[in-house]
KOLDREN-300825 format. One record per residue (C-alpha): residue number from 1; residue in one letter; x, y, z. Coordinates in nm, 4 decimals, always signed. Layout:
REM KOLDREN-300825
(site NUM; 'A'; (X; Y; Z)) ...
REM end
This chain:
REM KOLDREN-300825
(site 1; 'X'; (+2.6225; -0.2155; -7.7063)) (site 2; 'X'; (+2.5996; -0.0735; -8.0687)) (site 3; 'X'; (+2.6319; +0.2946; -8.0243)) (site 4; 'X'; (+2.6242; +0.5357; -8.2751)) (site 5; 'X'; (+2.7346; +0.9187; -8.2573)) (site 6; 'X'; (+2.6995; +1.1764; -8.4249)) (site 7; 'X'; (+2.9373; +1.4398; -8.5002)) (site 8; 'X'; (+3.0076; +1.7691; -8.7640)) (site 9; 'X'; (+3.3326; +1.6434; -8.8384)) (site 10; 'X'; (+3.5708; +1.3534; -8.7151)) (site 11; 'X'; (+3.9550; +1.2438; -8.7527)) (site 12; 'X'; (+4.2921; +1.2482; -8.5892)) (site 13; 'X'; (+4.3917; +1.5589; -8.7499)) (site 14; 'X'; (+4.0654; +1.7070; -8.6568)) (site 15; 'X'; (+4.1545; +1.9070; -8.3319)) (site 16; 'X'; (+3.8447; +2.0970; -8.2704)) (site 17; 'X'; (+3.7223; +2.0765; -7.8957)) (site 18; 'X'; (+3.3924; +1.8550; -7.9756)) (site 19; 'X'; (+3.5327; +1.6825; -8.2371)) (site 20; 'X'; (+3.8264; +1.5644; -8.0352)) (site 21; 'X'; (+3.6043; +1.4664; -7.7350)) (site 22; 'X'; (+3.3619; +1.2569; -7.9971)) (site 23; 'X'; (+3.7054; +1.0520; -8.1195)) (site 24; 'X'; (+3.8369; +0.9870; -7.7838)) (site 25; 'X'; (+3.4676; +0.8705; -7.6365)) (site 26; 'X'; (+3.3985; +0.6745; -7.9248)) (site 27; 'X'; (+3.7534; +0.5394; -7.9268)) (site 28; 'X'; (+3.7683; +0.4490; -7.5342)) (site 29; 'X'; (+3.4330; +0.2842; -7.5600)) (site 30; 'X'; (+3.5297; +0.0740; -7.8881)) (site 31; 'X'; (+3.8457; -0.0138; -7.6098)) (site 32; 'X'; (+3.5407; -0.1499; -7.3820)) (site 33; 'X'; (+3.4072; -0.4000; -7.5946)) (site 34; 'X'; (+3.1540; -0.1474; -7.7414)) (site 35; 'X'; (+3.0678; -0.1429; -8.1100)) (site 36; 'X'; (+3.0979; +0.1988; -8.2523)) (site 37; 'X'; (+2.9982; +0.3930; -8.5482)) (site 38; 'X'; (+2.9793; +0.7833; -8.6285)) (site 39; 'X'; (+2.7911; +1.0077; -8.8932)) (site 40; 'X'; (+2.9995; +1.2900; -9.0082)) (site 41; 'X'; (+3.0358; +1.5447; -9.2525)) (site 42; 'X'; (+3.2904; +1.4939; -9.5475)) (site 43; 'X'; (+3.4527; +1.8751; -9.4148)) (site 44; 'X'; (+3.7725; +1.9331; -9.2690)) (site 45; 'X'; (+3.6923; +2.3068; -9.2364)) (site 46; 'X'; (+3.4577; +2.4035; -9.0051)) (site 47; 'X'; (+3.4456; +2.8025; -9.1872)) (site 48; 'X'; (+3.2659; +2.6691; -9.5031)) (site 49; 'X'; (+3.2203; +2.3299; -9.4155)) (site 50; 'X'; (+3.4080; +2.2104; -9.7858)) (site 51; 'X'; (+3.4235; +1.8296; -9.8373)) (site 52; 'X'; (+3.8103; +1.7526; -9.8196)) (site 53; 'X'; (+3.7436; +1.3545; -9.7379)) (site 54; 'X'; (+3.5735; +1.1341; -10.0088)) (site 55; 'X'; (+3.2263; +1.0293; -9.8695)) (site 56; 'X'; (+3.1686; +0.6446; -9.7570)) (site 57; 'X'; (+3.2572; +0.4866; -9.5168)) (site 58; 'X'; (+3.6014; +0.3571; -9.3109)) (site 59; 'X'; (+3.7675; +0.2268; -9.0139)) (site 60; 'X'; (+3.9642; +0.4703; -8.7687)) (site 61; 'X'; (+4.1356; +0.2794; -8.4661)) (site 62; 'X'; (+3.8489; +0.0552; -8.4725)) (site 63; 'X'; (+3.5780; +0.3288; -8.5167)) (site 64; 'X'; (+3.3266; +0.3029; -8.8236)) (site 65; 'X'; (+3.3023; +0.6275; -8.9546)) (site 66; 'X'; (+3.0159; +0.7416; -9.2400)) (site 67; 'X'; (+3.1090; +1.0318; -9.3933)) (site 68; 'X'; (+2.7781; +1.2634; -9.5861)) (site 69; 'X'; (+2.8861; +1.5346; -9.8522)) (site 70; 'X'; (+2.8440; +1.8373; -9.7692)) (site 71; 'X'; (+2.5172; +2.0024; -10.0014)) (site 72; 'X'; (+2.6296; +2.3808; -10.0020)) (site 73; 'X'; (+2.9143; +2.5269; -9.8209)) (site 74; 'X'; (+2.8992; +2.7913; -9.5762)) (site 75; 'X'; (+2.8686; +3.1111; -9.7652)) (site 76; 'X'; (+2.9132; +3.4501; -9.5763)) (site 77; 'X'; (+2.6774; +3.6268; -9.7784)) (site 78; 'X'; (+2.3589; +3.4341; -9.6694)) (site 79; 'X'; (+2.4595; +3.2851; -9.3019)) (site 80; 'X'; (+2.5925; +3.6320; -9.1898)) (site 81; 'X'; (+2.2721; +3.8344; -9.2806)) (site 82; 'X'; (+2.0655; +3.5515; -9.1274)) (site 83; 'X'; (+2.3151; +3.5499; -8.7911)) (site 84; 'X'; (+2.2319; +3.8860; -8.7832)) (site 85; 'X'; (+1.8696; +3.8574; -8.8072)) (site 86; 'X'; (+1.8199; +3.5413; -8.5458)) (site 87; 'X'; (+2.0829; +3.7413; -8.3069)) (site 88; 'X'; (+1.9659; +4.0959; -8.3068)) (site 89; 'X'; (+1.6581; +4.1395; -8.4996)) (site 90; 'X'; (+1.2541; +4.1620; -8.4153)) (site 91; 'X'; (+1.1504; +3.8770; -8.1872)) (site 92; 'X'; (+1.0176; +3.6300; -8.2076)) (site 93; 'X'; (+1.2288; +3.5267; -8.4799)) (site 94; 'X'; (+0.9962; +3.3511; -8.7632)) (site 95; 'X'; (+1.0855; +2.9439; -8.7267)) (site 96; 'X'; (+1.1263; +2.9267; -9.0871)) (site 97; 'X'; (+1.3920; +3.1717; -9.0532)) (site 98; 'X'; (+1.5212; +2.9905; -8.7892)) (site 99; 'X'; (+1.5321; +2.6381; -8.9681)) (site 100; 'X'; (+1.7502; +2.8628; -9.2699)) (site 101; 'X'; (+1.9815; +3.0182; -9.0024)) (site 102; 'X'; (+2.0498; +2.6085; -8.8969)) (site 103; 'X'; (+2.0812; +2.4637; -9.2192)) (site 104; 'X'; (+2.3305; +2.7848; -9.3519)) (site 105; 'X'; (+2.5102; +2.6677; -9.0187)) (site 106; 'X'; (+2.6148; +2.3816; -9.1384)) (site 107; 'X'; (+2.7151; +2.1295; -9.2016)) (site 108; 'X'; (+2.4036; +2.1044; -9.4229)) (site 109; 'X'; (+2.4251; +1.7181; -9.5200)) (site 110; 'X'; (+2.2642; +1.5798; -9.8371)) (site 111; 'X'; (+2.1915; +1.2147; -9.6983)) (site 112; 'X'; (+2.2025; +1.2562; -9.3046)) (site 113; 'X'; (+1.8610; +1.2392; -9.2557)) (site 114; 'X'; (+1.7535; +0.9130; -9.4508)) (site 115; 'X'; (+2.0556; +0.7340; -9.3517)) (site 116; 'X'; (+1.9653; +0.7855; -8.9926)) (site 117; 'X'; (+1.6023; +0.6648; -9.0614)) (site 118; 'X'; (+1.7518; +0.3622; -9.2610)) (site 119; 'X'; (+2.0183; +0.2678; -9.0551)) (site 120; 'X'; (+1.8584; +0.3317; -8.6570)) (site 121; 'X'; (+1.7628; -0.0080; -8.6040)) (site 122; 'X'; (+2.1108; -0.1373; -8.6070)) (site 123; 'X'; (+2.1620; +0.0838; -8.3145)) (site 124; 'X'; (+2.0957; +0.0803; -7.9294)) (site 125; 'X'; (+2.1498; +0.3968; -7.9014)) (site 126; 'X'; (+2.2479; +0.7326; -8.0877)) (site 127; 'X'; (+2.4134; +0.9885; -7.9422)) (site 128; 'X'; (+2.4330; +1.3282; -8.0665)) (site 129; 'X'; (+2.7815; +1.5243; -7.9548)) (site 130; 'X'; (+2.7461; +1.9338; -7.9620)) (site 131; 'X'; (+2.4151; +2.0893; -7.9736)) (site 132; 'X'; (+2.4897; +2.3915; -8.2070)) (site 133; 'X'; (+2.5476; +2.2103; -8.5573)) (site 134; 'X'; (+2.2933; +2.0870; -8.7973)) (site 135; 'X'; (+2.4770; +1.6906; -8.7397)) (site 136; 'X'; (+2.2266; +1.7505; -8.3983)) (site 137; 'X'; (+1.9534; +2.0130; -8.4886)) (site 138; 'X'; (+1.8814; +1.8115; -8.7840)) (site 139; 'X'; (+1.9677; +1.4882; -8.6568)) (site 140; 'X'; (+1.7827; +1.4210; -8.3622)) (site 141; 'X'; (+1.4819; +1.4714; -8.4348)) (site 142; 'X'; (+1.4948; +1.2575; -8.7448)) (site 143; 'X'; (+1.5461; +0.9370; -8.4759)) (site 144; 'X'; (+1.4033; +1.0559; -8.1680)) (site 145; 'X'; (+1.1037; +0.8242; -8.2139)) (site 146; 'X'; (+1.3489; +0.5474; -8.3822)) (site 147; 'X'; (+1.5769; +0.4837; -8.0867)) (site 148; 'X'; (+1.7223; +0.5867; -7.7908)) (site 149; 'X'; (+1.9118; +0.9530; -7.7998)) (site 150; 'X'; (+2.1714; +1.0824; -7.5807)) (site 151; 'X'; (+2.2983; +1.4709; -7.6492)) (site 152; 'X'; (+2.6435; +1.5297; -7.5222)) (site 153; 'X'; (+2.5562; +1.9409; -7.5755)) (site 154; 'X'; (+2.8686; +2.1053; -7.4836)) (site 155; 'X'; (+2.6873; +2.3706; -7.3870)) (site 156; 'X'; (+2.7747; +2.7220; -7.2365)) (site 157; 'X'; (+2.5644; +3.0609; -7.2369)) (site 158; 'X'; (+2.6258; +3.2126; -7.6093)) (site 159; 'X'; (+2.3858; +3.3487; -7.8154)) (site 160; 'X'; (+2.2885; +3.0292; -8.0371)) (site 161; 'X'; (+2.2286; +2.8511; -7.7211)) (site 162; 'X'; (+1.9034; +3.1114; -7.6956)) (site 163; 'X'; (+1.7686; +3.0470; -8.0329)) (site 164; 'X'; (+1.3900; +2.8800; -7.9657)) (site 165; 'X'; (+1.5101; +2.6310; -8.2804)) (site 166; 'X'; (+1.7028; +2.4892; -8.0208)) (site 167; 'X'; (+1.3850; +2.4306; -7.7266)) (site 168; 'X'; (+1.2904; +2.0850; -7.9132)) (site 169; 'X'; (+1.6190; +1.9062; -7.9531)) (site 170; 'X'; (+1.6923; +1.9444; -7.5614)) (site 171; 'X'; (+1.3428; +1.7786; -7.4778)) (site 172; 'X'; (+1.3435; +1.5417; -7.7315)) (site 173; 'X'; (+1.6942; +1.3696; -7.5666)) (site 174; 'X'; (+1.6339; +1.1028; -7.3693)) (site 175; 'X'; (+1.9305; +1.2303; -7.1384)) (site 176; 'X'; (+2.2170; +1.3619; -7.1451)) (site 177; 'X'; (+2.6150; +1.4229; -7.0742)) (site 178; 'X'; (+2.7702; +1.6368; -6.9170)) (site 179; 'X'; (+3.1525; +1.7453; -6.8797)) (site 180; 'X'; (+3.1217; +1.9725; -6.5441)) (site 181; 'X'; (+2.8391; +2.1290; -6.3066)) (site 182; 'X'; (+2.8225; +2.4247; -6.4843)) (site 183; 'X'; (+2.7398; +2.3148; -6.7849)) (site 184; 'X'; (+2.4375; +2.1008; -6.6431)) (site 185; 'X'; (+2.3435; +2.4379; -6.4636)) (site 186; 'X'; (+2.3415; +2.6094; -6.7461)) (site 187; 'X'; (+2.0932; +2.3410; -6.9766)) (site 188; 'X'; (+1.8788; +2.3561; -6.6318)) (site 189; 'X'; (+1.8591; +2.7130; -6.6252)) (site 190; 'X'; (+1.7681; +2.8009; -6.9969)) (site 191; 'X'; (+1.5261; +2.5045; -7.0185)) (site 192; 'X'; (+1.4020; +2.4763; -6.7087)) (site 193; 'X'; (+1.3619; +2.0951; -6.6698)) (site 194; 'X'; (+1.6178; +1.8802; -6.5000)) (site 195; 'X'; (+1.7461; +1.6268; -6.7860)) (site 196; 'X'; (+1.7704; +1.2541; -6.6900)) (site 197; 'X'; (+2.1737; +1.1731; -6.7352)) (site 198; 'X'; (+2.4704; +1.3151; -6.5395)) (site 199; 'X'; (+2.8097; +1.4960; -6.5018)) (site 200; 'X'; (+3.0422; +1.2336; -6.5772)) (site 201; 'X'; (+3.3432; +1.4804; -6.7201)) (site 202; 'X'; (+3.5846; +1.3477; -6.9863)) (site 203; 'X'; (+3.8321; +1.0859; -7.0040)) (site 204; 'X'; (+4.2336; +1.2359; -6.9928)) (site 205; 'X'; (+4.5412; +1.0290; -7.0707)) (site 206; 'X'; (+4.7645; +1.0350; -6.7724)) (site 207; 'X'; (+5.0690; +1.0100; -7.0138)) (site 208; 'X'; (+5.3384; +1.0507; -7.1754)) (site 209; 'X'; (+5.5468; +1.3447; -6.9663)) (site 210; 'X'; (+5.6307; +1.5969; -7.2029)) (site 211; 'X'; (+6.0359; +1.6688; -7.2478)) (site 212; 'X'; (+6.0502; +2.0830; -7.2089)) (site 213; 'X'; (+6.3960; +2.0814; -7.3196)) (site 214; 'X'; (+6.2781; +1.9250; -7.6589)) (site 215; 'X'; (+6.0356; +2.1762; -7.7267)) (site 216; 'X'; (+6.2934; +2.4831; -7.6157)) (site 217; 'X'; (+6.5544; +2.3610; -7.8797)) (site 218; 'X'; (+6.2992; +2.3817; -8.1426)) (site 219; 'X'; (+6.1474; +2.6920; -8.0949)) (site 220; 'X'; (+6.5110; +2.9042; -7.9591)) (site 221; 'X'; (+6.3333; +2.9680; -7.6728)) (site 222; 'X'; (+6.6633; +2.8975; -7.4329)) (site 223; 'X'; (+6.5854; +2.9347; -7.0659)) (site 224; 'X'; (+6.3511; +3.2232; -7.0657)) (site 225; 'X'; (+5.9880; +3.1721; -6.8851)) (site 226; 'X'; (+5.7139; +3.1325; -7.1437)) (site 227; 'X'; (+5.3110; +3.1136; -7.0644)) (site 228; 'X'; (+5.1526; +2.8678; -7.3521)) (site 229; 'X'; (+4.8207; +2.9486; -7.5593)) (site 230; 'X'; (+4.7361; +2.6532; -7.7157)) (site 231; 'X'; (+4.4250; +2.6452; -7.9676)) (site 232; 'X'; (+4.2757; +2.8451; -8.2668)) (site 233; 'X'; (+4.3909; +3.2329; -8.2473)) (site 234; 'X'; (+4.0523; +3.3521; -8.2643)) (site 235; 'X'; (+3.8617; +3.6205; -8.0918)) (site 236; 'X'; (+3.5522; +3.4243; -8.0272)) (site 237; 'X'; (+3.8379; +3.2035; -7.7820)) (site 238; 'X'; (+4.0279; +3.4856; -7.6036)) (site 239; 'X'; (+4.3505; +3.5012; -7.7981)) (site 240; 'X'; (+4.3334; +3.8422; -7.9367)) (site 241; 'X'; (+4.2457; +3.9517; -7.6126)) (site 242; 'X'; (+4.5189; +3.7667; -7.4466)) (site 243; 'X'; (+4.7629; +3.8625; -7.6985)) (site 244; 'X'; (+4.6866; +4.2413; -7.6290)) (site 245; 'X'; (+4.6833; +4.1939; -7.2158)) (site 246; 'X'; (+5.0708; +4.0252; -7.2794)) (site 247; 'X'; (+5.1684; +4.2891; -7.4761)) (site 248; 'X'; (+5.0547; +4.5596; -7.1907)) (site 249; 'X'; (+5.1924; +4.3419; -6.9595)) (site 250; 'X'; (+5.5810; +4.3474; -7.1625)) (site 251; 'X'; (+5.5265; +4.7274; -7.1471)) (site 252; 'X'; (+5.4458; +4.7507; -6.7948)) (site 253; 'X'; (+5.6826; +4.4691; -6.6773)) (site 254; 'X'; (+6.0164; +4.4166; -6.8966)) (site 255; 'X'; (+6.1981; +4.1177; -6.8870)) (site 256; 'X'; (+6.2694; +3.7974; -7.1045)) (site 257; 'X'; (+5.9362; +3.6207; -7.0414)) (site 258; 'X'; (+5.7607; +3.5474; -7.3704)) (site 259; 'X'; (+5.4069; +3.4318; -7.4991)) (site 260; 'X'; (+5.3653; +3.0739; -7.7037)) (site 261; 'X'; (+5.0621; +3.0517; -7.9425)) (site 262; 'X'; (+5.0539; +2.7150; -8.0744)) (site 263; 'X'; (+4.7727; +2.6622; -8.3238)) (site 264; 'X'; (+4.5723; +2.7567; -8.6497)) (site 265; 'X'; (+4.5284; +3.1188; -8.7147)) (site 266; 'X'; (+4.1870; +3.2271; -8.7845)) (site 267; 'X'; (+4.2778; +3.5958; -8.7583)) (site 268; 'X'; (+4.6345; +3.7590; -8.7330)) (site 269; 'X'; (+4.8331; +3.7538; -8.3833)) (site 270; 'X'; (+4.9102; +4.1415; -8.2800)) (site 271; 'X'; (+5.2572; +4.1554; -8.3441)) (site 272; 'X'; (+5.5591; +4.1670; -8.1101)) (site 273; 'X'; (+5.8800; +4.0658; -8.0503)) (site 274; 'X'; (+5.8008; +3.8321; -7.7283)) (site 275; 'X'; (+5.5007; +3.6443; -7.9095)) (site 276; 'X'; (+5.6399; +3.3084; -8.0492)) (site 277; 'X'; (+5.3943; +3.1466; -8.2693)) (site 278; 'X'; (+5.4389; +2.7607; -8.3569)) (site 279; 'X'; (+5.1516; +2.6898; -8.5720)) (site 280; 'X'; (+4.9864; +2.3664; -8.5150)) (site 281; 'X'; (+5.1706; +2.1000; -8.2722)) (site 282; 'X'; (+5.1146; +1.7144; -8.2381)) (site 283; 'X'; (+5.1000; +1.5396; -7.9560)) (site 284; 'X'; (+5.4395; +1.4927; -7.8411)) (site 285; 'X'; (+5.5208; +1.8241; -7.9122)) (site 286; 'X'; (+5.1969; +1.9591; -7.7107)) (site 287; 'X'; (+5.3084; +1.7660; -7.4315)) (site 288; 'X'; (+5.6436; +1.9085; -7.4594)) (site 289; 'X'; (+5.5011; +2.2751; -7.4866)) (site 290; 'X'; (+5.3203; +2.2198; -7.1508)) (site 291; 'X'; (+5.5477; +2.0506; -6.9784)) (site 292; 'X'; (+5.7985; +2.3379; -7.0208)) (site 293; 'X'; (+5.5937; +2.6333; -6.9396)) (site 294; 'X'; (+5.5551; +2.8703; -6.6476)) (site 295; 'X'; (+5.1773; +2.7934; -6.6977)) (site 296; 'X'; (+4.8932; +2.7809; -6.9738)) (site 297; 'X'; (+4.6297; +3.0719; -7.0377)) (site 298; 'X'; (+4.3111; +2.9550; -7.1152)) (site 299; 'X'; (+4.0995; +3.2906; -7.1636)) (site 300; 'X'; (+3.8414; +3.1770; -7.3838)) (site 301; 'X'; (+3.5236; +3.3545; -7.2449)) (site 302; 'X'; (+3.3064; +2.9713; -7.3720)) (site 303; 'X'; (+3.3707; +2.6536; -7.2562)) (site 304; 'X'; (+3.1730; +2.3533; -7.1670)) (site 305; 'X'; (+3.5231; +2.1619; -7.0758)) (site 306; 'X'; (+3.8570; +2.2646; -7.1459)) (site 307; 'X'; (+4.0960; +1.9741; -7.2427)) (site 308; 'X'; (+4.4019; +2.1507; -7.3068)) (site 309; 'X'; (+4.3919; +2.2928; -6.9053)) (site 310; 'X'; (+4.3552; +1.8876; -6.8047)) (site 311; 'X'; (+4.6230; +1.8417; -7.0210)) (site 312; 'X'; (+4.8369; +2.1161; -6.8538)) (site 313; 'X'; (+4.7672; +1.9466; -6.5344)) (site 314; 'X'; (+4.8592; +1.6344; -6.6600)) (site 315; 'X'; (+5.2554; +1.7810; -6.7039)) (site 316; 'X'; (+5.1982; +1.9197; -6.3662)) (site 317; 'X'; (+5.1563; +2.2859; -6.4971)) (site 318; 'X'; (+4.9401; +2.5542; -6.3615)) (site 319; 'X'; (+4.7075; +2.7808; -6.5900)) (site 320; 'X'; (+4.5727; +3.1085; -6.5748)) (site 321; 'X'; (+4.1870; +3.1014; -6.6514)) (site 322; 'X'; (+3.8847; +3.3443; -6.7942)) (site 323; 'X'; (+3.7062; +3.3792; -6.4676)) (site 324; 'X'; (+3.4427; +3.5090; -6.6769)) (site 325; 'X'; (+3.3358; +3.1716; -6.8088)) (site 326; 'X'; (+3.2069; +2.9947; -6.5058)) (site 327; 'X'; (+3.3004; +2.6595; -6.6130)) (site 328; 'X'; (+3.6728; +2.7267; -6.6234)) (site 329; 'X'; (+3.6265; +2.9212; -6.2792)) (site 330; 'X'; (+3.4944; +2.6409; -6.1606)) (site 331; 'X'; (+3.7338; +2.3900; -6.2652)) (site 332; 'X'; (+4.0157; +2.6038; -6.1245)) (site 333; 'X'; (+3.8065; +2.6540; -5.7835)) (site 334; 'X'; (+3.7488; +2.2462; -5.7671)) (site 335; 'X'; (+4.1066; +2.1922; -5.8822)) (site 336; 'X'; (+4.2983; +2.4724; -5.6831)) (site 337; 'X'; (+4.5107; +2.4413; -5.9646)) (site 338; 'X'; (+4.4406; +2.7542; -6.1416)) (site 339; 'X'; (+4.4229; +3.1462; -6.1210)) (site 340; 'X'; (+4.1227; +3.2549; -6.2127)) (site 341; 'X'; (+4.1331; +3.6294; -6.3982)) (site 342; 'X'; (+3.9016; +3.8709; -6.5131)) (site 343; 'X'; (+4.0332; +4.1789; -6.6473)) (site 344; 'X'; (+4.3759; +4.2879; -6.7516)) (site 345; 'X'; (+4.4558; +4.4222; -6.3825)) (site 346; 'X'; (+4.4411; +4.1026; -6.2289)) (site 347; 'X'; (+4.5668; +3.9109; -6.5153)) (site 348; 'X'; (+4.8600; +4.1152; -6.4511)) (site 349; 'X'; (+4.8458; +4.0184; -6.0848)) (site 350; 'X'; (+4.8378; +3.6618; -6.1463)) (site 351; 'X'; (+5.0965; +3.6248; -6.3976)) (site 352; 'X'; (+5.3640; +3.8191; -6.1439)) (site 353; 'X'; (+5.2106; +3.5911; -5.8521)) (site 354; 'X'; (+5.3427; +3.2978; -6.0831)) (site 355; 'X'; (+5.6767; +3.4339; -6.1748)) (site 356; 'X'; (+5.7764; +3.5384; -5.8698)) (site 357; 'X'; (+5.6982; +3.2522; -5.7034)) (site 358; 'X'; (+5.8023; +2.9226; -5.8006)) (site 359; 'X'; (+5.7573; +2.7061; -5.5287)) (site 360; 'X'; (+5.3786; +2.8125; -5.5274)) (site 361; 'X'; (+5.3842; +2.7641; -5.8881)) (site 362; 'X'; (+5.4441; +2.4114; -5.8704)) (site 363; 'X'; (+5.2575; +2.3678; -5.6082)) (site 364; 'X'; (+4.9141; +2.4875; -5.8177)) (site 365; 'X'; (+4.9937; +2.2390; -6.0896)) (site 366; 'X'; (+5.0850; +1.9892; -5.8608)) (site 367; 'X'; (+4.7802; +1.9678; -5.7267)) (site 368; 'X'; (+4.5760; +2.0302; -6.0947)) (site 369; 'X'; (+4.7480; +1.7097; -6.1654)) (site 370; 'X'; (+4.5990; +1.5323; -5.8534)) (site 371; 'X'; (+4.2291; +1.6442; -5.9751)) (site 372; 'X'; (+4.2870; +1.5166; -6.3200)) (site 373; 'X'; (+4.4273; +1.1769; -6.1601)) (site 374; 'X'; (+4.0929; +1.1867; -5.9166)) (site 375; 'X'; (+3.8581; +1.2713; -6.1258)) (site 376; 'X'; (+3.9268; +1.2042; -6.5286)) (site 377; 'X'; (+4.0089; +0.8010; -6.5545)) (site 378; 'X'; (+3.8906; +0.6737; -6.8747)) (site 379; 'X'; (+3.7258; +0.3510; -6.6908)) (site 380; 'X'; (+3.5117; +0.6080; -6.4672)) (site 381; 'X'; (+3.4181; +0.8149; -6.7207)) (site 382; 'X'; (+3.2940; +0.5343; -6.9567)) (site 383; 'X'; (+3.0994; +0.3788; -6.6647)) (site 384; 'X'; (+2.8919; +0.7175; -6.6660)) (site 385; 'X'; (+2.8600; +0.7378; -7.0091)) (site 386; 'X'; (+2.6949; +0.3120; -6.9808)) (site 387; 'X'; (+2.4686; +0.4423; -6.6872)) (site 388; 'X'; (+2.3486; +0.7233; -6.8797)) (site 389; 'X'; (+2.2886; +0.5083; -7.1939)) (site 390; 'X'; (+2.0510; +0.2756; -6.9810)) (site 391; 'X'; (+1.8801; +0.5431; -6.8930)) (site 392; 'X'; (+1.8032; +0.6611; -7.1925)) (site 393; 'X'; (+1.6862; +0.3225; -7.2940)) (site 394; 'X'; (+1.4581; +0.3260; -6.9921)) (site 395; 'X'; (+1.3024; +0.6630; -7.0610)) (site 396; 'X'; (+1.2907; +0.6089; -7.4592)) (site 397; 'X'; (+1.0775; +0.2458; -7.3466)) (site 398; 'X'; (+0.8544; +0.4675; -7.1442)) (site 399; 'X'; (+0.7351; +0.7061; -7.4273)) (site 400; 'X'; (+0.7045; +0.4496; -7.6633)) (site 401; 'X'; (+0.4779; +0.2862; -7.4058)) (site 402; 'X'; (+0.2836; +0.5715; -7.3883)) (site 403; 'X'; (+0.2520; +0.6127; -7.7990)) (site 404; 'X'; (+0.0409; +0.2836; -7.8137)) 
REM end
């Protein structure tokens, strides 16, 4: 098939959640005898959206990537006054006003739009990964009577997700992905229609194993028990939060046991002498980082996946979850490899259950690693994504049928 997705921004050093999931689908399908291309933005950042690639197009482990310039960046003056205003002002919110709050988004892109139109009969299908940007609020609609559309949404309850802007692009789809349950409960629930498409989760490498003692060396961490935060330190993802709950935790519970934070800084980490931060990691040295910790923390209160906790199962590591967010609750209830916490008191709890006792610590990500190995094999997940694709097809045939 000739797929095309769509995605804000795309590239190995591009580590964002979405973005990664877009590269590895479009990568593992290219692996499947698929031909794929993606529309992107020209932005590395996603703050102010600022082209740092050259638009035009290239070739990414086998992937044909168009990259659109970027018309205006992101400027805090005008998208934080409209945030404001489409969050917590008079309702309903004027769709004009809307339609500015989406394009101040971002990534506002000068020639999406016509090259979608120009370009959609090379396609079979076009599927749009994230709901929230403007590479989907803008895009979909511009084809949705061109080809067949999928939307991937990564959706979980936040406050975009209940902006009426968003009401059309969910029923224009002509189905959709999902990673888990929750997230499909959660589309159901706000837009109360069941989608055609599935769950079908996301694909996880089963390898390499990381080498802990690698990792230790670099960072002088010796033999001393460390938990791992791996991802942006920002409070919109739990890592202030988790940051201040160690912290309490060092003061209520002395010993040698220290916090990683591997990642970009958005904000500052509270400092303290026990909070090691690495900056960003690649891969090897990610696996490393998991493979040698007493467990992850994932505590980000909005997720519609989590690929860092598969890939903390995948060393065979436990993590400590935001029982708040239901999808990460329920991947640790399906998984039983996971502590779900909510609140400092029983992250406190948890974090003692899993240093003081070690054979039930392996245990938890012993068996995290037998859900990843059940559930997350590339060829599986691709199979889904092909069913849900002819589906779409099916259901984008039946409208135009109607139309004439």
């Amino acid at each position: 098939m000739r797929i095309l997705y769509s995605v804000q921004r795309y590239g190995a050093e591009i580590v964002g959640g979405s973005e990664s999931a877009c590269r590895n689908f479009a990568e593992n399908l290219v692996s499947r005898g698929h031909e794929v291309e993606v529309t992107t933005s020209c932005a590395r950042s996603y703050v102010d959206w600022a082209d740092a690639y050259q638009p035009g197009t290239s070739t990414i482990n086998g992937v044909t990537v168009h990259r659109h310039s970027v018309r205006d960046v992101r400027r805090p003056e005008i998208f934080g006054p409209l945030d404001k205003w489409v969050h917590e002002g008079p309702h309903p919110v004027p769709l004009s006003i809307q339609q500015q709050w989406s394009r101040a988004m971002g990534p506002d892109l000068a020639e999406q739009r016509s090259w979608l139109i120009r370009n959609s009969e090379r396609f079979d299908v076009a599927i749009f990964m994230t709901y929230l940007y403007s590479t989907t609020t803008a895009g979909l609609p511009a084809v949705a009577r061109l080809l067949p559309t999928v939307l991937q949404p990564t959706a979980h309850d936040e406050p975009p997700f209940r902006i009426g802007i968003m009401d059309p692009v969910f029923r224009l789809a002509d189905a959709m992905l999902f990673f888990t349950p929750e997230e499909q409960a959660v589309v159901e629930n706000r837009f109360g229609f069941e989608p055609t498409g599935r769950v079908v989760g996301m694909g996880i490498d089963l390898g390499p194993i990381g080498q802990p003692q690698r990792f230790r060396h670099r960072f002088n961490l010796g033999g001393c028990d460390y938990l791992l935060y791996a991802g942006r330190v920002d409070p919109m993802k739990g890592a202030i939060e988790l940051a201040n709950f160690f912290i309490a935790f060092k003061e209520r519970n002395p010993g040698d046991l220290k916090l990683v934070v591997a990642g970009e800084q958005v904000v500052p980490l509270p400092q303290h002498p026990d909070i090691v931060f690495s900056g960003f990691l690649d891969e090897e040295s990610k696996h490393d980082a998991l493979a040698g910790s007493l467990a992850l923390a994932q505590p980000s209160y909005f997720e519609s996946f989590s690929i860092v906790l598969c890939e903390s199962w995948v060393q065979s590591r436990p993590a400590l979850v935001q029982a708040n967010c239901e999808v990460l609750a329920g991947q640790a209830r399906r998984s039983g490899g996971a502590i779900p916490y909510r609140g400092f008191a029983q992250f406190e709890a948890a974090l003692l259950r899993l240093l003081r006792d070690p054979a039930g610590t392996a245990a938890l990500g012993r068996r995290g690693r037998e859900y990843v190995e059940r559930n997350y094999e590339w060829d599986t997940v691709v199979a889904g994504v092909e069913s849900v694709i002819e589906a779409a097809q099916t259901r984008f045939g039946q409208r135009r049928a109607m139309r004439q």
